[in-house]
N, C-alpha and C positions, 0 to 999 in steps of 0.2 A: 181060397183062403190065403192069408198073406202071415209071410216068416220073418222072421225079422229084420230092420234093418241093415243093411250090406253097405259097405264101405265103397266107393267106387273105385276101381281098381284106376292105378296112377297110367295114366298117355304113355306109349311108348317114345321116349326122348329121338327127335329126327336128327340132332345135331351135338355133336361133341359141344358146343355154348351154350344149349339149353339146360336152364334152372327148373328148381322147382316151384310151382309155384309157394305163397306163404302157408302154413297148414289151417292158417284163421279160417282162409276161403275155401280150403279145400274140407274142413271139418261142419263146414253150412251144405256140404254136395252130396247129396245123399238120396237112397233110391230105396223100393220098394222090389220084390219079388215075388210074381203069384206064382202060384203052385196051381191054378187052374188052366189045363193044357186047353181047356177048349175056350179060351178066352180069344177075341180074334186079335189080339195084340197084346203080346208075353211083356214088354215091357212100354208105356206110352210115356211122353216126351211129356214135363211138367212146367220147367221154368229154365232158364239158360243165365249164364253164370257167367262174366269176364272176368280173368284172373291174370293179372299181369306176372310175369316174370320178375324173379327176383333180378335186378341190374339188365335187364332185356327192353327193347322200346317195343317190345310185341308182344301185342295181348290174344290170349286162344281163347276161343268160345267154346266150352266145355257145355253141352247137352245132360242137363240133371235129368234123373229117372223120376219117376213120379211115389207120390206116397200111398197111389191107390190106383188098382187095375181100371181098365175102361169101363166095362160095367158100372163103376160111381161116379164116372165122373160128368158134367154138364156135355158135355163134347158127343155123348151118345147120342143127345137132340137131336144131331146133324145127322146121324150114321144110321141109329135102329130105323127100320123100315114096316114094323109087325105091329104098331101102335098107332090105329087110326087117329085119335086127339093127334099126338104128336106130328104126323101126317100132316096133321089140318092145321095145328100152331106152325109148322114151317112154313105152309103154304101163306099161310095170313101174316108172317112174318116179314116173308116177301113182297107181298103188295103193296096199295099207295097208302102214305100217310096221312096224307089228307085228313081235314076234318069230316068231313061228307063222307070217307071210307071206315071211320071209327065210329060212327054211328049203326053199330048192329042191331039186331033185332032183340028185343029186351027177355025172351025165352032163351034161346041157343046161344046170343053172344053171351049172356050173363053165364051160361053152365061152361061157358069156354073158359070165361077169366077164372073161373072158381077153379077148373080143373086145371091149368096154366099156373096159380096162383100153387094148389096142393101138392105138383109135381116139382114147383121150385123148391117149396118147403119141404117134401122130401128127400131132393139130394143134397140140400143143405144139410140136415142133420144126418145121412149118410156121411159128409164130409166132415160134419163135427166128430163121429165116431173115429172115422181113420184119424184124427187128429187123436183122438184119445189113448187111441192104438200106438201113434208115434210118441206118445210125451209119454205113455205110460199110466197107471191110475193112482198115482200118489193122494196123499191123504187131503194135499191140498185142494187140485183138482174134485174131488170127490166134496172138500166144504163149500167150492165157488159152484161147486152144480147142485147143490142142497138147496142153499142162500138164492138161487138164479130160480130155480122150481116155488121156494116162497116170496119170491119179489112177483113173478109174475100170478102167481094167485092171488096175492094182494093188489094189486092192480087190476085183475081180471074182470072187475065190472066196464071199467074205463078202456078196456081192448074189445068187449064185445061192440061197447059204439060205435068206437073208431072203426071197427073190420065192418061192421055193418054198413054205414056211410063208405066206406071201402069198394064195397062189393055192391052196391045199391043204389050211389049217388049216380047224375044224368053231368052231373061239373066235370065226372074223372075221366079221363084218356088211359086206359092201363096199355099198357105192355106194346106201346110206340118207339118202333123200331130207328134205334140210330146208327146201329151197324152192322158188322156181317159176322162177330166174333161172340161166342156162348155168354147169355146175358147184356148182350148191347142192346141192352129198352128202358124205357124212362115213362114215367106217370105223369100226367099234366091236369094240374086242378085249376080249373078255369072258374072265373068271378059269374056270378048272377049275372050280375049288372054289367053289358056288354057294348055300352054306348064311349067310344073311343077306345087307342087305343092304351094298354095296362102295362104298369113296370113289371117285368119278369125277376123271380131268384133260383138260378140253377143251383139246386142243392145234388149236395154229395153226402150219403147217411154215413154213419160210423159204423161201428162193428170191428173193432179192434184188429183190424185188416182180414178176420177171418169168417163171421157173420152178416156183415151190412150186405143188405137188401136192399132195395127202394119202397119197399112197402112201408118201410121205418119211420118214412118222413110222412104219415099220412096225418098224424095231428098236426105238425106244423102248416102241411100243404092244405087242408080245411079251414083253418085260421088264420094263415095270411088272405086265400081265397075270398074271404067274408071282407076283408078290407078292399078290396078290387086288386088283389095282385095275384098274376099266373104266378105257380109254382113247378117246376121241371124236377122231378125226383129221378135223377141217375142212377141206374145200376152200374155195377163192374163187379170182374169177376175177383172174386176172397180168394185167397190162398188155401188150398192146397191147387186150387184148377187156375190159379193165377198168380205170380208175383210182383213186387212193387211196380218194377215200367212198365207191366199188363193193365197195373191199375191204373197209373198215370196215361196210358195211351186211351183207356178206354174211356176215363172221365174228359181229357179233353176232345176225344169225339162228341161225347154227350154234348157237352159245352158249342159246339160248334155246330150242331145239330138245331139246339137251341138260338144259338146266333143269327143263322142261315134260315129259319123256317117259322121262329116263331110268331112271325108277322100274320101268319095263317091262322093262327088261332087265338087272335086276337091282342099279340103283345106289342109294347113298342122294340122294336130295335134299338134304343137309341137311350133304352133304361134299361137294359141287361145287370140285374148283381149276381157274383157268385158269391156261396156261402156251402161253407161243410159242417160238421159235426164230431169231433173227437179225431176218431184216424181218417174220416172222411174230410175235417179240414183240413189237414197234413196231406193229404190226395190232392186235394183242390187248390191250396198253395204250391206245391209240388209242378202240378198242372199248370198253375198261372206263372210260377217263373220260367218253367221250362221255353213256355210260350213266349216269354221276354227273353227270353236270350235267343231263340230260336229268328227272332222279327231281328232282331239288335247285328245279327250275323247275315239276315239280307236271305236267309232261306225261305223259303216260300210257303206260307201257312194256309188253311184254311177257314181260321178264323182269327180274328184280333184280339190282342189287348186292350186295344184302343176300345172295343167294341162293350169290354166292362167297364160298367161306372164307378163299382166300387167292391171290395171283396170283405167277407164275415168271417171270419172265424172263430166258432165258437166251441171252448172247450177242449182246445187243440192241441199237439206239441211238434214244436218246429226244429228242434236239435235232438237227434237221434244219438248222440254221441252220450249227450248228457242224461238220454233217457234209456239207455239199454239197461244199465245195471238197477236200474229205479222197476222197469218194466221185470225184469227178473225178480227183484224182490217182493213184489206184488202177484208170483204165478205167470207170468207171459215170459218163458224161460230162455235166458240167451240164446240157446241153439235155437228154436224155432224160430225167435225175430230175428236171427242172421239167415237162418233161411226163407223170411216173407220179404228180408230185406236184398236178398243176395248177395248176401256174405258181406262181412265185415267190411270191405276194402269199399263198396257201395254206402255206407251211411253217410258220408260227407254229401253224395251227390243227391240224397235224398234227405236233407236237412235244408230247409232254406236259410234257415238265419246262418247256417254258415256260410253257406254259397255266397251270400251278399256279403260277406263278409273279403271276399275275393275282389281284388278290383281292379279284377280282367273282365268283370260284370258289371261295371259302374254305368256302361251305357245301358244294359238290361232294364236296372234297378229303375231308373229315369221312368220306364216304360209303363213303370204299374201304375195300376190306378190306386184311391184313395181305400187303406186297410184297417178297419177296425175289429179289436178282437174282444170275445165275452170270453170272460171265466168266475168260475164261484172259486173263491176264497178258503172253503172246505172241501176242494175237490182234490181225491186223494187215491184217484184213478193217474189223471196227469194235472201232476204242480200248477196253480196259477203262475208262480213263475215263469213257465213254458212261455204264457200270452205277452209277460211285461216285457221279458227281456228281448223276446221277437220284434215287438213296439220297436222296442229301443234302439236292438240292429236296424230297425226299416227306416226308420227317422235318419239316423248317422250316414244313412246310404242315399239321404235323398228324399225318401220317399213319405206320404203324410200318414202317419200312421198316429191310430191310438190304444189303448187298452183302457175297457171297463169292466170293473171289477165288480163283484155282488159278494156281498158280508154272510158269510155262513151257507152258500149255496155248493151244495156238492156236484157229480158230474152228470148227474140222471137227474136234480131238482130242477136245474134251466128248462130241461129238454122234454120230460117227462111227470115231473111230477107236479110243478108249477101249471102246468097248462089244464091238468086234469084237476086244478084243485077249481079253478074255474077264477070268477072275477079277475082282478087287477094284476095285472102281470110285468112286473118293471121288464126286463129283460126284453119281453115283447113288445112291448111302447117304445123302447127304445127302437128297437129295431124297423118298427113300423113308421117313425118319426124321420128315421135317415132315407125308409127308401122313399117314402112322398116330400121329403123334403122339398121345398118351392112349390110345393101344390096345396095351397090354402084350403080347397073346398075340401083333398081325401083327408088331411089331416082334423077338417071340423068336422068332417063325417065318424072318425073315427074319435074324438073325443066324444062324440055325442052315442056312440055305439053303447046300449045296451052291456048290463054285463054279461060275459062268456059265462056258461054255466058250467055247475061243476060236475063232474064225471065220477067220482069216487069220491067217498066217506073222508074226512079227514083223519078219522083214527085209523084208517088202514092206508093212509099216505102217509101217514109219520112212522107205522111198523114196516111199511115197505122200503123207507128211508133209512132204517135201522138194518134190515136186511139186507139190502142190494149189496149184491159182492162186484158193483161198478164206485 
């Protein structure tokens, strides 16, 4: 059982010079204590924290405690020994990627992913709990988890499909392994139609840095699929078992994974787009500038900039300065995003539009590829503003950017609720229209496509519109 949060007790000072650090960073450092002695680790290691000195040119790496004993956290994957599946998802974890190795046998490989699929979903919402546990059960929390229970029952016809095709289709690649760190796997929705090769979009799902999954992106990844383009749905690990450079490291592993290999399963190299979703765009720009300042410094990567043709961002926010207090007033409460973010003194470095704003980065900037962002105009999770003014720094910096905006669309219509009402979908045309651009036959193939059909009722997409506490 877990006591309450504990203050981290202050570094013993080594030197008569040394300050302290600012109390912003130290009041985001915070730690958990069990009181279960038989747990095989009294306190586990969660996120790490750089906090510079007040007037010091030396920064200490402070070890943050975690907000939950080992027992919840993903990391057990690696450790517990007493759980045959788990046993046998390590073991297959391991092996080749291959397309030839991911074709299992349609009995036991299908009760693998389902079981793989239930045990993520479970220490997800173990970890939503310890979150509850940390922020407390305020009245607010309590009407965004009421509102969240009637959004997804309203939708619920339109999740039994999707999880069906999910768990059933012969197009999906689940749980392809791109690294060696808890949740480094990716879904790959591959086209019908296999005749050359297909432009890839490496997506990164949202989840407000603390729920994204890669399951999330399954209606997008069947619907681009249907127009001939692979879709890479990247996991990373959310916060509490992860924080912001956890996520960034891990999406551009994914990224690179995809770069390096998806030639294998039938994509082009040479039409790579990246594209996130909410906080998963903010990952994926994150990820792609780091990537540009990283090549622009002459360090040695694994995969390129150069290698993306173009980046999405849809529904995104790129200045975390300008959105902390926005984000607190909507329930996502300062002290937690200073500790998804690692502490105050980190937002600059996790904000792109400020970064480019720097120009000790100007050769970075150069580096990116062409960026268009979507956002609804009624989206009041994060400001359209986020999309335009980001535009606007990428443009002054160099770089081709645009923003499209969509009149009365909120943050879950583009994503969620547009798709499932079925037929004609600006948002998606649009985006369908950029990545075959120059390719005359997919784009008549896709004028000529059949309408999408609809997945839910339109009176219970417009009451699930009403309700969504996104």
């Amino acid at each position: 059982m877990l006591s309450p949060i504990l203050p981290i007790t202050t570094p013993p000072q080594t030197s008569s010079s040394s300050k302290m650090a600012p109390s912003s960073a130290m009041a985001a450092t915070m730690f958990l204590r069990s009181d279960d002695a038989s747990s095989d680790d009294y306190y586990v290691p969660l996120n790490r924290l750089s906090v510079s000195s007040l007037g010091d040119d030396h920064s200490h790496r402070l070890e943050v405690k975690p907000l939950l004993p080992r027992s919840s956290s993903f990391n057990s994957i690696n450790t517990r020994k007493g759980s045959t599946f788990l046993n046998q998802w390590r073991r297959r974890g391991s092996g080749d990627n291959s397309p030839e190795s991911d074709r299992r046998s349609d009995g036991q490989g299908l009760s693998n992913e389902v079981a793989e699929v239930a045990v993520d979903t479970y220490r997800i919402t173990r970890l939503g709990f310890t979150l509850l546990r940390y922020l407390g059960v305020g009245y607010r929390w309590v009407l965004k988890f009421l509102a969240l229970g009637c959004y997804a029952f309203l939708l619920f016809p339109g999740f039994v499909q999707v999880g069906y095709y999910y768990f059933f289709s012969r197009q999906i690649r689940r749980g392809v392994v791109y690294g060696d760190e808890p949740r480094n796997r990716l879904d790959l929705y591959l086209p019908k139609d296999t005749n050359g090769p297909k432009p890839v979009v490496a997506f990164v799902t949202g989840g407000a840095w603390i729920i994204g999954y890669k399951a999330w992106g399954s209606l997008l990844g069947q619907q681009l699929s249907e127009r001939d383009v692979i879709v890479a749905c990247i996991d990373y690990r959310n916060f509490p078992q992860g924080t912001m450079s956890d996520m960034v490291k891990d999406a551009s592993q994914g990224i690179s994974f995809v770069c390096n290999n998806i030639a294998e399963y039938g994509g082009d190299p040479n039409r790579i787009f990246l594209m996130g979703q909410s906080a998963g765009a903010h990952i994926a720009a994150c990820a792609l500038l780091d990537q540009a300042i990283k090549e622009s410094s002459g360090e040695r990567t694994t995969w390129s900039v150069s290698q993306i043709r173009s980046y999405f961002g849809l529904s995104g926010g790129y200045n975390l300065l300008n959105l902390v207090d926005y984000f607190h007033s909507k329930g996502l409460y300062r002290s937690l995003f200073l500790s998804i973010m690692e502490g105050e003194l980190s937002l600059r470095r996790f904000s792109p539009e400020v970064m480019l704003q720097d120009s000790n980065i100007t050769s970075a900037a150069s580096l990116l590829p062409p960026i268009v962002l979507f956002h609804g105009t009624a989206d009041y999770s994060i400001p359209c503003d986020a999309s335009t003014t980001f535009a606007d720094t990428l443009q002054r910096a160099g770089v081709k950017a645009e923003s499209i905006l969509y009149e009365g669309k909120t943050h879950t219509d583009l994503f969620l609720q547009d798709p499932m009402r079925g037929g004609a979908d600006e948002m998606f045309d649009d985006l369908v229209r950029r990545i075959h651009a120059g390719d005359a036959e997919a784009l008549a193939k896709h004028a000529a496509a059949p309408p999408r059909r609809r997945l839910v009722p339109e009176f219970m997409l417009k009451l699930a519109r009403r309700v969504s506490p996104f």
